[in-house]
C-alpha positions as CSV (number, residue, x, y, z in Angstrom):
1,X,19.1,-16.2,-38.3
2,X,22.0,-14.3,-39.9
3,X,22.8,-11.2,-39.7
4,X,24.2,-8.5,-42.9
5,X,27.5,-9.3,-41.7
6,X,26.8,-13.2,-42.0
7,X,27.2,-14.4,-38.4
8,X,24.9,-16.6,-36.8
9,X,22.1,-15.2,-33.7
10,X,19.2,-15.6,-32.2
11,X,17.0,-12.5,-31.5
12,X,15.3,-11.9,-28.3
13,X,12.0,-13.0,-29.9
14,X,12.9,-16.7,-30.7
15,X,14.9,-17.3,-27.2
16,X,11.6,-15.9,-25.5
17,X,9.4,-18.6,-27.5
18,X,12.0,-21.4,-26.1
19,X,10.5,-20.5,-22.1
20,X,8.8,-23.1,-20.3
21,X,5.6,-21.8,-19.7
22,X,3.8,-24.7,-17.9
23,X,2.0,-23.7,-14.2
24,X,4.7,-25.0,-12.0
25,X,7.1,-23.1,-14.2
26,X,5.3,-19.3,-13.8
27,X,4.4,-20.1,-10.0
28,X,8.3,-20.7,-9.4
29,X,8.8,-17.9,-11.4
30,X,6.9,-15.8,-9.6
31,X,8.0,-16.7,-6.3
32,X,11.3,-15.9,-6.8
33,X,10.6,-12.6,-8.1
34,X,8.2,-11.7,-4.5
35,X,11.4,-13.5,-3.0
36,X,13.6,-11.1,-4.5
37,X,11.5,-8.0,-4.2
38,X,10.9,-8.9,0.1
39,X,14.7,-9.4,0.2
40,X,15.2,-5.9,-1.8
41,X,13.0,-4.5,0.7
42,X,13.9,-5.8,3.8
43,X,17.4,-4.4,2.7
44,X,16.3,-1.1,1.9
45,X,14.3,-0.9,5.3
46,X,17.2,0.1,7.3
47,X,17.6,3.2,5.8
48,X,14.2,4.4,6.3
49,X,13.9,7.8,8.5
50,X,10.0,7.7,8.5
51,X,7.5,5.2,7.5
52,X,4.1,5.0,7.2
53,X,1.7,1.6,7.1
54,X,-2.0,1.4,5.7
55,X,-3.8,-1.7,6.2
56,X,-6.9,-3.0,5.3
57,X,-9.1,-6.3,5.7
58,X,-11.0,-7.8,2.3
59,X,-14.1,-8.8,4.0
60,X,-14.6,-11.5,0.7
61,X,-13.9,-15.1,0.9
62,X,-11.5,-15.6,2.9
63,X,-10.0,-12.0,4.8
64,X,-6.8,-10.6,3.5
65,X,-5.4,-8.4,5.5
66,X,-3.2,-6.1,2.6
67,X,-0.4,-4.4,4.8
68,X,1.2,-1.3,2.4
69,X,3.8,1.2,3.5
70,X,5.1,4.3,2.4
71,X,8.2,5.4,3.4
72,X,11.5,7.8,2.6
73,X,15.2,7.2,3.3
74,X,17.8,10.1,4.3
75,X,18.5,11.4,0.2
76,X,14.9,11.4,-0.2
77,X,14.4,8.4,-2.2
78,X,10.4,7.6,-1.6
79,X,8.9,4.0,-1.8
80,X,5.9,3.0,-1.8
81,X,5.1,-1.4,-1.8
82,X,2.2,-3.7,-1.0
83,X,4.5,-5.6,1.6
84,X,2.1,-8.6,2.5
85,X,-0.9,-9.6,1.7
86,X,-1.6,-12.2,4.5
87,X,-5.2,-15.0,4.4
88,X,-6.9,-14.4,7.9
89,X,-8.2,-17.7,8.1
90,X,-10.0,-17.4,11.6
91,X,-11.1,-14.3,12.6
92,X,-10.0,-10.7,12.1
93,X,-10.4,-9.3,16.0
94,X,-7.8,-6.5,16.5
95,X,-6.0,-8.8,18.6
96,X,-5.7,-11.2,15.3
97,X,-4.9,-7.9,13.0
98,X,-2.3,-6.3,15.6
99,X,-0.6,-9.5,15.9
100,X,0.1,-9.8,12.1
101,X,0.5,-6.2,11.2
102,X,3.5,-6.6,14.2
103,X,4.7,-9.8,12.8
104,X,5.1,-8.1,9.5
105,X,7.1,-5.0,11.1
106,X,9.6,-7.5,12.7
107,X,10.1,-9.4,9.7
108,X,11.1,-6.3,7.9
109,X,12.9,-4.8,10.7
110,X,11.3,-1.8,10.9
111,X,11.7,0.4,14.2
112,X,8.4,1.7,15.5
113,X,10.0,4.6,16.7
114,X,9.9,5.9,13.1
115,X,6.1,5.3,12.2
116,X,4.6,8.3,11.0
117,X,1.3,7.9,9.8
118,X,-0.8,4.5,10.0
119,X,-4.0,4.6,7.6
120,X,-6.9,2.1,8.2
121,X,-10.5,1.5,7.6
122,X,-13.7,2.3,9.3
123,X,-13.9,-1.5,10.7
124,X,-14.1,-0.9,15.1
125,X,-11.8,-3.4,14.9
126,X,-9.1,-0.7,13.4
127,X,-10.1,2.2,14.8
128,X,-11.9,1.5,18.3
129,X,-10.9,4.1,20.9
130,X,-9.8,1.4,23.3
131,X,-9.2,-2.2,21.5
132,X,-8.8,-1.5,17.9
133,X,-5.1,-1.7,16.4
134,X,-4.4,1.5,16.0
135,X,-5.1,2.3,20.0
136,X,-3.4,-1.2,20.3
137,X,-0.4,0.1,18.2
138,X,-0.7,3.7,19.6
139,X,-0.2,2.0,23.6
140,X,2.9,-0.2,22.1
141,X,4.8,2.8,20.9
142,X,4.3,4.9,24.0
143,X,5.7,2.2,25.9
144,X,8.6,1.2,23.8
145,X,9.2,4.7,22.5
146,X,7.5,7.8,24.8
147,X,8.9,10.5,22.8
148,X,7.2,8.8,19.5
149,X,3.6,9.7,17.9
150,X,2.1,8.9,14.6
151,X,-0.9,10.5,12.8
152,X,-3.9,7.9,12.3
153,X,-6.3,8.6,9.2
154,X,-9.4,6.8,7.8
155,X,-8.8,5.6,4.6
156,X,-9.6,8.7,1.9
157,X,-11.4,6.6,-0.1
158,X,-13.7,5.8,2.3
159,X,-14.6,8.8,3.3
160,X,-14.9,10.0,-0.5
161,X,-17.8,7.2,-0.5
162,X,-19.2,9.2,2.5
163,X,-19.0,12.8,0.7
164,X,-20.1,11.4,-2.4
165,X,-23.3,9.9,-0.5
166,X,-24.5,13.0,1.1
167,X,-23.6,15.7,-1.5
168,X,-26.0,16.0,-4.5
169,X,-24.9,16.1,-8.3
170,X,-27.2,19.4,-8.6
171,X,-25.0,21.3,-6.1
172,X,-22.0,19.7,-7.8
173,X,-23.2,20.4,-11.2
174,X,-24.5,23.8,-10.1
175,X,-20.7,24.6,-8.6
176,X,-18.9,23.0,-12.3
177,X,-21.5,25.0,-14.4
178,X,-20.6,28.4,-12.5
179,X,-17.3,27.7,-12.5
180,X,-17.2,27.2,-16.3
181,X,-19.5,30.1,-17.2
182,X,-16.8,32.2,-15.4
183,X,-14.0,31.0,-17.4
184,X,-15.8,31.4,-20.3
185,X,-16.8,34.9,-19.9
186,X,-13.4,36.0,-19.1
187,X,-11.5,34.5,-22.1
188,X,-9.1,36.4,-23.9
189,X,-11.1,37.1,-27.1
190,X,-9.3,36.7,-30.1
């Protein structure tokens, strides 16, 4: 192309056309940008002050165990990253969860002295008093760490299901229709 001026370029349109778009080429592709977004992590992980891990097992296919955390550095700065999603290609007893969820923590360095909050399902397996990994997780940083606690919720969305189960629409509706009737009534009337 040419431009007003008369020199020669090629616009950001055409060079795009000129990527290799076969499978081997976007699979590369992508795992060097998960590459570089672990390293960017791992990096950042050192500064965190607080963390916080939610985990949760697709019960689908194979089991994924998803393993997110939330977190905030010393100035604030907030993140919030999927960090693995690892195939569970056995079973999924606490043991097999704890171990992987722990694996993860080492590779990204993070110091269990600074967990916060660790959100889970309903499965036993995460929450049982005794053997699930939160207990398991909970017994590890008291001995490592005795001065350390974390909170431990239920997933929100899970117990949303659970709310939206027993409540019935006509005591929500009945609640939304009052509600509106009120504003209504007390309008500024023009």
């Amino acid at each position: 192309m040419t431009s007003e001026n008369g020199s020669n370029f090629v616009t950001r349109e055409n060079r795009l056309g000129d990527i290799s778009l076969s499978r081997n080429a976007i699979a590369e592709r992508i795992g060097e940008m998960a590459g570089d977004l672990k390293h960017q992590l791992k990096a950042t992980s050192s500064r965190f002050e607080h963390f916080s891990i939610a985990e949760t097992v697709d019960i689908t296919g194979i089991a994924q165990l998803a393993v997110f955390i939330g977190a905030c550095d010393n100035e604030f700065n907030i993140y919030e990253e999927l960090i693995e999603l690892i195939p569970m290609h056995d079973t999924t007893t606490s043991q097999d969860v704890f171990d992987k969820v722990e694996q993860v923590l080492q590779d990204y360095g993070l110091d269990l002295s600074k967990l916060a909050c660790l959100a889970t399902e309903g499965a036993a397996n995460m929450v049982g008093r005794r053997n699930g990994v939160a207990a398991m997780l909970r017994t590890k940083i008291e001995n490592s760490h005795p001065d350390s606690s974390f909170a431990h919720f239920h997933c929100i969305a899970h117990q949303q299901n659970l709310c939206s189960k027993i409540l019935k629409w006509d005591h929500v509706l009945s609640l939304v229709t009052t509600t509106v009737n009120y504003i209504r009534g007390r309008a500024l009337k023009r």
